[in-house]
C-alpha positions, 0 to 999 in steps of 0.5 A, a space after each residue: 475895233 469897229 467896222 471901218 477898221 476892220 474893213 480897213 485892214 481886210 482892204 489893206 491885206 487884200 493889197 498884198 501879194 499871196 507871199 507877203 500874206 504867207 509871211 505875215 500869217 507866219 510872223 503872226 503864228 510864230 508870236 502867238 506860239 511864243 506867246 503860249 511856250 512863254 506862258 507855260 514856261 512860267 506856269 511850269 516854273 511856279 510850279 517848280 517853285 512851289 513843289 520845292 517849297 512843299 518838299 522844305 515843309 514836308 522835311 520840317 515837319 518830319 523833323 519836328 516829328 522825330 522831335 516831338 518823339 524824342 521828347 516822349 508823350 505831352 504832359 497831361 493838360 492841367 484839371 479844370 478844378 483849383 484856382 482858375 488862371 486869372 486867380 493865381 496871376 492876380 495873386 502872384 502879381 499882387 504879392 510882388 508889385 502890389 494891386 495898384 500897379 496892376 493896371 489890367 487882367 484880359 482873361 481868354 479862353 479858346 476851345 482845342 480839339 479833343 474836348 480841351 481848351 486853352 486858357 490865356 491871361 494877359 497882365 498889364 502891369 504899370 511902372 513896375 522896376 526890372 527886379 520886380 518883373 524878375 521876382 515876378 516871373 520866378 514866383 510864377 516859374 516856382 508856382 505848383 503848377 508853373 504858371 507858363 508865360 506865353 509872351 512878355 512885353 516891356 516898355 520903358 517909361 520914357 521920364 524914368 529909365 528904371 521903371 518900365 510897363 509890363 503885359 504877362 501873358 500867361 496860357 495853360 491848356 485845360 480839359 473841359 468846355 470853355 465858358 
C-alpha cells in the first residue's frame, strides 16, 4: 500500500462512528482467528496423518523381524576366492545360447556394510528363443553355488514372436573390498 492509500483508509475509518470501529476490529479479529484455528487444524491433521503412517511401518517392520526370525540366521556371503561372478554367467550363458548372442556383460560391484559387497552382473542376450532362456535360468539355478537372478527382462522381437531379447541380472554378496 503506498501512502496515499493508507492515508485513505486512516481518513475513511476516522469517518466512522466508535461503534462501527468496534464492529470492524471484531469482524477483523474474528478472521485472523479463524485464520489461525484453520491453520493449526491442518497442521494437526498432517500430523495425524503421518503418525498413522509411521505406526503402519513400524508394524511392518515388526512383521518382518519375526520373519526374518523365523527363518533363522542368513546364509554366510559366498568367499571372494573361485571363479568371479561374470566368468560363471559367461560360461553358463555361452554353453546354452552360444557367445555370439551374448550381446553384452556390465559387471557392478557395491560395497555393504560389514566389510561385504555386492557383486551384480547384467547379461543382455539377443534373439535367444523362450526354451533357451529356460535352460538357461535352470543351469544357473543348478550351478554349485546357485548363481542368484536378481532381475529378468524380456522383449519380444516384433518380426518374430519366437525369439525375444533377454537381460540377466544376476547378484551375489561377497566378503571383502570392491575393486
Amino acid at each position: 500500500m503506498s501512502d496515499g492509500d493508507t492515508t485513505r483508509v486512516g481518513a475513511w475509518l476516522a469517518a466512522r462512528t466508535p461503534r462501527e470501529r468496534a464492529g470492524m476490529i471484531a469482524a477483523a479479529a474474528t478472521v485472523a482467528l479463524a485464520s489461525v484455528v484453520t491453520a493449526a487444524l491442518g497442521v494437526h491433521h498432517d500430523f495425524s496423518r503421518l503418525q498413522a503412517a509411521v505406526a503402519v511401518r513400524e508394524r511392518e517392520l515388526a512383521a518382518l523381524r519375526r520373519l526374518a526370525a523365523d527363518l533363522g540366521p542368513a546364509p554366510a556371503p559366498s568367499p571372494a576366492e573361485g571363479p568371479s561372478l561374470v566368468t560363471r554367467l559367461e560360461t553358463a550363458a555361452a554353453s546354452v545360447v552360444g557367445r555370439p548372442r551374448i550381446a553384452a556383460m556390465t559387471p557392478a560391484s557395491t560395497p555393504l556394510p560389514e566389510g561385504l559387497r555386492e557383486e551384480r552382473v547384467t547379461l543382455r542376450i539377443a534373439g535367444t528363443s523362450l526354451g533357451e532362456l529356460v535352460r538357461l535360468l535352470h543351469g544357473l539355478g543348478s550351478a554349485d553355488p546357485p548363481i542368484d537372478v536378481a532381475r529378468l527382462e524380456l522383449h519380444k522381437h516384433p518380426d518374430d514372436a519366437h525369439r525375444f531379447d533377454a537381460t540377466v541380472e544376476a547378484a551375489r554378496v561377497v566378503a571383502g573390498r570392491g575393486p
